[in-house]
N, C-alpha and C positions, 0 to 999 in steps of 0.2 A: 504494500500500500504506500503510495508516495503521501511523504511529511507535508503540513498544509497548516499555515497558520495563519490565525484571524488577528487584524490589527484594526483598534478601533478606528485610527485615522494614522494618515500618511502623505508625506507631499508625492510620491511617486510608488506603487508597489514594485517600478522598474528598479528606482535608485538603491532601493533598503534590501531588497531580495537577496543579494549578497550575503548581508550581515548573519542569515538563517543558515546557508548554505553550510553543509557538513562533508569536508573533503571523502570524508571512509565510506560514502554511501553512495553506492551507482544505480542513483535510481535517479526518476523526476521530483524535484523538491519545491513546494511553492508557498506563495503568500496572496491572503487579499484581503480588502477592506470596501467599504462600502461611504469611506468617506477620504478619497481622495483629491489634494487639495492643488498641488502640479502635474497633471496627466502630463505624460507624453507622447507625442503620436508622431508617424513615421517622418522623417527629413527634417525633424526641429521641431514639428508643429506641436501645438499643445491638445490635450483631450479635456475639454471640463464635462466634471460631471457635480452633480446634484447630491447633496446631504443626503444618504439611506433611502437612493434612488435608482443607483445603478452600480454596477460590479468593477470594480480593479482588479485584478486577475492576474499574475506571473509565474510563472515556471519557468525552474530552471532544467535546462536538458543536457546531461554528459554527451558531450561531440562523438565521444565512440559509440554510444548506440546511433546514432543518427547515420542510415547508409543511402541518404538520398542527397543529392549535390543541393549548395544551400539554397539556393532560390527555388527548386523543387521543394524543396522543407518548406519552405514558407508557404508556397499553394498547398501543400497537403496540408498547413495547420490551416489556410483555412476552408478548407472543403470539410475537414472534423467540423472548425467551429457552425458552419453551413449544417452541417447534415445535423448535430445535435441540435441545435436551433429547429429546422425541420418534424424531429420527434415534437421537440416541445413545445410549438404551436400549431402543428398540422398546416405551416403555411410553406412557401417552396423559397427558400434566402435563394438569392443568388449572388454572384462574387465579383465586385466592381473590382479588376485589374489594379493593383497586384493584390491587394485581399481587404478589401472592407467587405462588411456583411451588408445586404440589400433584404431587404424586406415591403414587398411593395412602393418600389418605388423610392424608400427612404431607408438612410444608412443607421443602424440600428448597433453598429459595432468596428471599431476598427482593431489592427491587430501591429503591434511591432517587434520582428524580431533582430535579437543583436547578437554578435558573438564575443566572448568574452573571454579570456585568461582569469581565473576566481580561483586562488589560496592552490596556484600551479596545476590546477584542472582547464581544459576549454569546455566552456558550456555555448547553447542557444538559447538563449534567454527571450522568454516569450511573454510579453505583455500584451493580455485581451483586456481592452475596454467595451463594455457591454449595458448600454441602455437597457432598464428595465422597467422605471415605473415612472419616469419623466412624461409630464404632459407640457410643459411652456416650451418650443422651438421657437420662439418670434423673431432670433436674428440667425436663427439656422436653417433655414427653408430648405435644406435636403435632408435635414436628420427628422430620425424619427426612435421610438422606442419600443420595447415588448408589447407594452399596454396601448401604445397610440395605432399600432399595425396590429394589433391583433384586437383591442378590447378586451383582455386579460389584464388581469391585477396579478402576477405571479410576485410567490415569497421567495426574496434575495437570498436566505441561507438555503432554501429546496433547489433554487437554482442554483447556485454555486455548490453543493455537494454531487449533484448532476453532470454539472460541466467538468469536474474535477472528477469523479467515475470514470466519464466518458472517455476523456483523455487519457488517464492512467491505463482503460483498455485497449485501444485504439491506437493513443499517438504515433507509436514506436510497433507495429504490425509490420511486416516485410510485405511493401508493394512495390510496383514496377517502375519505373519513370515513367511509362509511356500510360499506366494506367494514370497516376496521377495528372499528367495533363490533358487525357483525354475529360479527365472529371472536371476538371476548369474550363476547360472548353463548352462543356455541356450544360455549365454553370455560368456562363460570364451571362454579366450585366450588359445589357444593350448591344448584343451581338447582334449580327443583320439586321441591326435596325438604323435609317438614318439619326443622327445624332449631332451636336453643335460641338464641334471642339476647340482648344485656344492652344495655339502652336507659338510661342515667342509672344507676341504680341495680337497675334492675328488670328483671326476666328475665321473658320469657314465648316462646311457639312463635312459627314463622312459615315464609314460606318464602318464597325468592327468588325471582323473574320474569325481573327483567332491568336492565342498567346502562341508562340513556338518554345522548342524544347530547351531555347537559351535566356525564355523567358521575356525575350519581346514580344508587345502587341504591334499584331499586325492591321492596319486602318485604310480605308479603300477611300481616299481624298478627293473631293470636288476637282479641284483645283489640279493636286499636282500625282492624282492617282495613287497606287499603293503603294505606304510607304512601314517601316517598320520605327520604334520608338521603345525607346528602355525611360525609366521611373522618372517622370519629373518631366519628360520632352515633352508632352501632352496632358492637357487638362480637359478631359471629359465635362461639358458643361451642359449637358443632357439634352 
């Protein structure tokens, strides 16, 4: 059973996770709280979340069980976080490129992993931010939460001992490369569909295809046709 400790409040479950880790134990080790006060979300950005509203979430993962190349890791963790979501609202997430959680339309969770040197171990260090009983988005016009996409009031400890199950049986399964992207492909967010996107400064249509095996999305451009784009080259603006 992987070690999991509840913290009243925290500025980051990213930052402090460290502090728990136990070098003799090869297992997944995590932490979360429900009152995190500096999210952090992928490339700098920040995650806020709400007083005993939504979930902080981290685990640590020892590099040697991990046998999938790291930006395959990152789609498979979030095709887990997708398909557990899936059970526990009967709705269908899908996965906005490179892995936030979608849930009709609104982003209901993001995911960042990092890789780490910690006390002469390399881990993947997994921080899920996960909306769950927030109702006010008024300057977030894409996000959304458990309860605003579904109309469920779920309880934040049945959900986090769930997602932390899940994981613990799941994360670390021997799968294929080629299965896990075909599950992101099947999942992505606004595939074949026209879409608005922001390349540098400039907007024009397009539409997705699909991520390839080096982890670029591939995007079928008004303008200047198919082109390929790694993290940050493009801004999906729906």
């Amino acid at each position: 059973m992987m070690r999991l400790f509840y913290l009243k409040e925290c500025s980051s479950t990213h930052d402090v996770i460290e502090k728990f880790i136990s070098q003799d134990i090869l297992e997944l080790q995590g932490v979360y709280t429900f009152n995190q006060t500096k999210g952090k979300g992928q490339y700098g950005n920040s995650w806020d979340s709400g007083h005993n509203l939504s979930l902080a979430y981290s685990v640590a993962v020892p590099n040697e069980l991990v046998k999938l190349p790291n930006h395959l890791f990152n789609f498979h963790t979030a095709e887990l976080l997708a398909d557990f979501l899936a059970i526990l609202t009967n709705q269908t997430p899908e996965i906005k490129w490179p892995n936030d959680i979608i849930i009709n339309n609104k982003k209901v969770s993001g995911i960042l992993i990092e890789k780490k040197v910690i006390k002469g171990r390399t881990y993947f260090l997994i921080g899920i931010g996960l909306n769950v009983l927030e109702e006010n988005f008024k300057n977030l016009p894409k996000a959304g939460s458990l309860l605003t996409q579904t109309g469920i009031r779920f309880d934040l400890e049945n959900v986090t001992q769930s997602l932390h199950d899940y994981f613990v049986e799941h994360l670390l399964k021997p799968i294929s490369e080629s299965s896990v992207l075909g599950r992101l492909n099947q999942r992505l967010f606004r595939k074949d569909l026209i879409s608005v996107f922001e390349i540098g400064q400039l907007r024009q249509n397009g539409i997705i295809k699909n991520v390839d095996e080096d982890g670029y999305l591939w995007v079928e451009l008004e303008n200047n046709g198919l082109q390929k784009f790694f993290h940050k080259e493009i801004t999906l603006l729906y």
